[in-house]
C-alpha positions in Angstrom: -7.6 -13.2 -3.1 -5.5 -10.9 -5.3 -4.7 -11.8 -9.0 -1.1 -12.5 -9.7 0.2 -10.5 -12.8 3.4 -11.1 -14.1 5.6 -8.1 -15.7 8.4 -8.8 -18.0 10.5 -6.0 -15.9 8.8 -3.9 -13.5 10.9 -1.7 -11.3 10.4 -3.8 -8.2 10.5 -7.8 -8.0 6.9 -8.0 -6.9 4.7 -5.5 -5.7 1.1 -5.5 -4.6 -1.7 -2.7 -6.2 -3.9 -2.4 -4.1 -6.2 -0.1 -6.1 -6.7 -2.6 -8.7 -5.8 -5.1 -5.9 -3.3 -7.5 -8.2 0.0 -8.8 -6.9 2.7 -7.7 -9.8 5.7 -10.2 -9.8 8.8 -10.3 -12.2 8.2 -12.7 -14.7 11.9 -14.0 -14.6 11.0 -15.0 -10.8 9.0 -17.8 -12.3 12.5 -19.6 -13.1 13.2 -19.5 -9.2 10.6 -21.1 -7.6 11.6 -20.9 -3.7 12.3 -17.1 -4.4 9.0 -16.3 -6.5 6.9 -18.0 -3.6 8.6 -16.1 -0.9 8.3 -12.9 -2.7 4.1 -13.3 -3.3 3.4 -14.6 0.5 4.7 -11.2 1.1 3.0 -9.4 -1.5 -0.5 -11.0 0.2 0.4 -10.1 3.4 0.3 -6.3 1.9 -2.7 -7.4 0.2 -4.2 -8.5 3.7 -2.9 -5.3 5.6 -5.3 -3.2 3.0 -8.1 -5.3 3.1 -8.6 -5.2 7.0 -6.7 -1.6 7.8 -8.8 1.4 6.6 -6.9 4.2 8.4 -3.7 5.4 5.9 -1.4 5.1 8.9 -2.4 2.2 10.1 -1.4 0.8 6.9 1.6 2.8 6.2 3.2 1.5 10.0 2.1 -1.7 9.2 3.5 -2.1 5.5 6.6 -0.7 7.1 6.8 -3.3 10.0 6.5 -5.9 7.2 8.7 -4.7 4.8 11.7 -4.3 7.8 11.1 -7.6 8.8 11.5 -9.3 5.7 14.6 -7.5 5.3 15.6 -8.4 8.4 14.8 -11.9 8.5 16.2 -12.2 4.7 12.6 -13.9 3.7 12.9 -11.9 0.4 16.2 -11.4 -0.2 17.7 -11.7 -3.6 21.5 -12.2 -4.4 22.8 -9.6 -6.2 23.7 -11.6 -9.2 20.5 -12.7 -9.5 18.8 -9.1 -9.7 21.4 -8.1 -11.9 20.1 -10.7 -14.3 16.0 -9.7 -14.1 16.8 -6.1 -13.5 20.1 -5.1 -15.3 20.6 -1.5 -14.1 24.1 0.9 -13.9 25.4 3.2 -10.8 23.5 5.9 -12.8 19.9 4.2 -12.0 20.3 3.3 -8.8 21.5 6.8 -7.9 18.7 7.9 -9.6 16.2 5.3 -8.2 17.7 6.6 -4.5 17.0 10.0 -5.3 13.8 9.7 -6.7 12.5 7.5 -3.4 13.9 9.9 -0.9 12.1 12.7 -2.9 8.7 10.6 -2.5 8.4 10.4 1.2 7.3 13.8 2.2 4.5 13.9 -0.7 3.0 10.5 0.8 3.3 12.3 4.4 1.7 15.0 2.6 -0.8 13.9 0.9 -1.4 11.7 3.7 -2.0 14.8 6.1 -4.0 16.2 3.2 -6.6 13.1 3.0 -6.8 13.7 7.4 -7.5 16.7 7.6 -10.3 16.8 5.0 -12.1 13.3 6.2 -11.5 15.5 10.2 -13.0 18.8 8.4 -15.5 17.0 6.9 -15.7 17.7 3.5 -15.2 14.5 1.8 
């Protein structure tokens, strides 16, 4: 079971480490019960994908699948007025928040090509 830490404003809501293997939740969540729940049962079902996935795109498909279907079902959804309030931000830093995810992508593909061909090579 994953320890639950509690951030005063991390960048996401909640987020799960799974190197250190602690579900990271916004500690102004804890005024919204319904929404703080919702938001760690998804966290541990990241938590459970690492724990019985080894293979890097196993996991990545599968973190994926989850994460579309909790926007699509709404499970996590916060109103807008309410992120404002844990999460002020401007235009500026979600431009820049935008940016800076779309520039992420190809280094995980990367570095996820990287890891495969060295464990297929053998020489890890």
């Amino acid at each position: 079971m994953p320890r639950i830490h509690y951030h005063p404003c991390p960048q996401a809501l909640g987020e799960y480490n799974h190197v250190t293997d602690t579900i990271i939740l916004h500690a102004g969540l804890k005024r919204y019960r319904e929404l703080h729940d919702a938001i760690r049962r998804h966290e541990r079902e990241h938590a459970r994908i690492f724990r019985e996935h080894s293979g890097w795109l196993k996991r990545l498909a599968l973190n994926v699948k989850l994460d579309y279907k909790a926007r699509l079902t709404g499970a996590t959804r916060v109103p807008r007025e309410l992120l404002q309030e844990l999460s002020p931000s401007t235009l500026k830093d979600d431009v820049y928040q935008a940016l800076y995810i779309l520039t992420y992508i190809p280094i995980l593909v990367a570095e996820g090509l990287y890891y495969s061909l060295k464990r297929l090579l053998g020489s890890e």
